[in-house]
Backbone as CSV, one residue per row, in Angstrom:
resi,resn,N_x,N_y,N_z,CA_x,CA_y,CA_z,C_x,C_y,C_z
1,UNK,224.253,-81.972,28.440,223.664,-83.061,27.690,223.476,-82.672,26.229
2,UNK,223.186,-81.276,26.111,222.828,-80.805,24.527,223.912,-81.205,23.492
3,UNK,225.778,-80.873,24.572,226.480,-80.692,23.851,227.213,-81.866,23.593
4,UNK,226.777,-82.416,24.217,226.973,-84.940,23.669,225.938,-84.983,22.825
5,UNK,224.783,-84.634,22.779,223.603,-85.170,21.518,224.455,-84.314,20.338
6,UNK,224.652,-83.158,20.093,225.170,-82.589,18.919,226.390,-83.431,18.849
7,UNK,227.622,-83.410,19.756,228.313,-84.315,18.872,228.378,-85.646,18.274
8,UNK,227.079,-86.550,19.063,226.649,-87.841,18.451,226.288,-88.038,17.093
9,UNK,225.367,-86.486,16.778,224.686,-86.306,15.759,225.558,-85.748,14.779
10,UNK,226.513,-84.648,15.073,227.373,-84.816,14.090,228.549,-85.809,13.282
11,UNK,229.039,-86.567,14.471,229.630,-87.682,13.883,228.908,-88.468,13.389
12,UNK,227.996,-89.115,13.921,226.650,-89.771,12.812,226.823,-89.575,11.674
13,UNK,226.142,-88.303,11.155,226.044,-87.531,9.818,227.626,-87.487,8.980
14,UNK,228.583,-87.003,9.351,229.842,-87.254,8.576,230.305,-88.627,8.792
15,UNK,229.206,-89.571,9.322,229.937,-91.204,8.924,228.999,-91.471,7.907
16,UNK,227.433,-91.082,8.316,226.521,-91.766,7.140,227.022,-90.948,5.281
17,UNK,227.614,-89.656,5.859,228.239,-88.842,4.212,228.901,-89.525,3.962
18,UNK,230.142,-89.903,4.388,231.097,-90.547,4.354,231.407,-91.865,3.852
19,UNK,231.273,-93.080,4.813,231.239,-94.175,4.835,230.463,-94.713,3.744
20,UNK,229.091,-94.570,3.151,229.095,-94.999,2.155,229.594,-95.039,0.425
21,UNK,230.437,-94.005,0.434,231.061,-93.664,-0.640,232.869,-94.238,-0.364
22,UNK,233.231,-95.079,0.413,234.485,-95.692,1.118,233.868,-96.911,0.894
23,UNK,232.806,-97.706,0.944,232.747,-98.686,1.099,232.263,-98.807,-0.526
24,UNK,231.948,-98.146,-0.908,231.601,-98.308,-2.727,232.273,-97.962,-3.830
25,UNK,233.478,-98.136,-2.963,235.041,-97.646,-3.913,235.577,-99.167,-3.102
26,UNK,235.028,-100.133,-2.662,235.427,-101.020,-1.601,236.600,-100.639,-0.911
27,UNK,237.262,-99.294,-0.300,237.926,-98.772,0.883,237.840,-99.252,1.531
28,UNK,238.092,-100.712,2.302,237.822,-101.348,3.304,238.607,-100.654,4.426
29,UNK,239.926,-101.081,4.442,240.738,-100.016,5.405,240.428,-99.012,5.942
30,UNK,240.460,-98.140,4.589,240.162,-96.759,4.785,238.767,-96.401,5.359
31,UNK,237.932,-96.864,5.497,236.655,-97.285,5.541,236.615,-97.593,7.387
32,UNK,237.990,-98.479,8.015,238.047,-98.964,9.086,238.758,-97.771,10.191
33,UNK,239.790,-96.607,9.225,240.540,-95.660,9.779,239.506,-94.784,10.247
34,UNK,239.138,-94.599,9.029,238.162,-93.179,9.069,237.492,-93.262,10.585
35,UNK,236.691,-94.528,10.145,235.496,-95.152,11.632,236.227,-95.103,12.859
36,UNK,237.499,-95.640,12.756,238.176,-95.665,13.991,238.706,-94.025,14.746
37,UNK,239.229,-93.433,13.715,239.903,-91.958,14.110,238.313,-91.250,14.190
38,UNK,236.604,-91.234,13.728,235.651,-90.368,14.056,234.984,-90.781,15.484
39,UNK,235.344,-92.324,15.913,235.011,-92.282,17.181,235.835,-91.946,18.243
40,UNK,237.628,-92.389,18.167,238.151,-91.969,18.862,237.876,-89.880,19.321
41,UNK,237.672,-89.465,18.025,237.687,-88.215,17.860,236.570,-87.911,18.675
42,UNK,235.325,-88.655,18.919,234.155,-87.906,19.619,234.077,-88.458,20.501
43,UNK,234.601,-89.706,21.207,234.938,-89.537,22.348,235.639,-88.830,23.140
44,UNK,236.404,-88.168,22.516,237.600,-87.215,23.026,237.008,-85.871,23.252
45,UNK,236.154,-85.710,22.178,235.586,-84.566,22.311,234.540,-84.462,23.611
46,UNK,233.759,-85.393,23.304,232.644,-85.593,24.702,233.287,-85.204,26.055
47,UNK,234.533,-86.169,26.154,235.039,-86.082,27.890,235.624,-84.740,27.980
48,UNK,235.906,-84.055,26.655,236.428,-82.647,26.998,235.430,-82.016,27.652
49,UNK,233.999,-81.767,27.204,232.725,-81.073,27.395,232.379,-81.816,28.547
50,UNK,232.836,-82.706,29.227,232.582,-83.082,30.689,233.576,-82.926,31.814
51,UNK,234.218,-82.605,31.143,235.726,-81.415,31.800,236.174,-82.799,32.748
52,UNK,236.295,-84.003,31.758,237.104,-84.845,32.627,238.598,-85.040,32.138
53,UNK,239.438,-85.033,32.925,240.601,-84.833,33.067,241.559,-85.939,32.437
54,UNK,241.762,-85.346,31.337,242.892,-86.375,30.500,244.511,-85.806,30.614
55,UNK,245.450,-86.869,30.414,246.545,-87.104,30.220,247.281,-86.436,29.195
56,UNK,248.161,-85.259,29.293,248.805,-84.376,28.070,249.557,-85.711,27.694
57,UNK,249.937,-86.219,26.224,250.939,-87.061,25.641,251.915,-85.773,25.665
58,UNK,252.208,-85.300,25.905,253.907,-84.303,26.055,254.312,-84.879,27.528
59,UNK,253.428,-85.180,28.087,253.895,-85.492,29.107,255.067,-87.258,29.257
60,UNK,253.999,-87.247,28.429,254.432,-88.807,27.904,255.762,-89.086,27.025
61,UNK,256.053,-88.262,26.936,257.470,-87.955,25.781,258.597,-86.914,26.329
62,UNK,258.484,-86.128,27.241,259.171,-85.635,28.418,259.457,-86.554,29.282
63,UNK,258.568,-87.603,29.967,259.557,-88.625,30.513,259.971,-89.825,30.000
64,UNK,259.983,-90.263,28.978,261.185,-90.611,27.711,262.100,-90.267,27.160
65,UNK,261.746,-88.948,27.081,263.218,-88.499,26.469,264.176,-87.855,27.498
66,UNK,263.439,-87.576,28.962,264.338,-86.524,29.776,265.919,-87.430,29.942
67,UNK,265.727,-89.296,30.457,267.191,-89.376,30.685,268.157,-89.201,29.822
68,UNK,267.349,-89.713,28.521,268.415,-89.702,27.036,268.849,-88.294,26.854
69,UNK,268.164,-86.882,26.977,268.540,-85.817,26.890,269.443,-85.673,28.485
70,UNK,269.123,-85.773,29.306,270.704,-85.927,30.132,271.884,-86.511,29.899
71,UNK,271.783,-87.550,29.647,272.636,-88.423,29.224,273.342,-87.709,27.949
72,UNK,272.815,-87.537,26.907,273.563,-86.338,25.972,274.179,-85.072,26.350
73,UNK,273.359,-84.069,27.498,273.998,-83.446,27.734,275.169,-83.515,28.713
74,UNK,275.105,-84.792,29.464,275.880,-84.973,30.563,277.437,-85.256,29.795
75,UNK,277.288,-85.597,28.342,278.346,-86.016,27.403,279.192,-85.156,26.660
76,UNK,278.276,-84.291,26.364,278.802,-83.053,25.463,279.388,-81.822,27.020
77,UNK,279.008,-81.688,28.291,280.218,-80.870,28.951,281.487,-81.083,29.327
């Protein structure tokens, strides 16, 4: 539990640093990335520290590319 309150509290703190100096340059976007990539980011982080079991994306791109890389190599012997 300690180690979800620290990362709540740290993303907190680098949005409240943050975010108001993006929104007073009116960064709207940038302003919307940032927010979007610091929560995705601490959610990610959280379920790591709860050792719940996510999905490698290599995995996800190994079975996309495996037929096309057969298919090439099946061409070039």
């Amino acid at each position: 539990m300690g180690v979800i309150l620290s990362v709540l509290i740290i993303a907190t703190l680098a949005g409240l640093l943050e975010l108001p100096q993006l929104l007073r340059k009116q960064l709207i976007v940038e302003s919307w990335v940032f927010s979007s990539l610091l929560f995705i980011g601490s959610v990610l982080c959280i379920l790591h520290f709860e050792r719940v079991k996510l999905p490698n994306p290599l995995d996800w791109i190994t079975y996309i590319y495996r037929p096309i890389s057969q298919f090439v190599f099946g061409i070039l012997k």
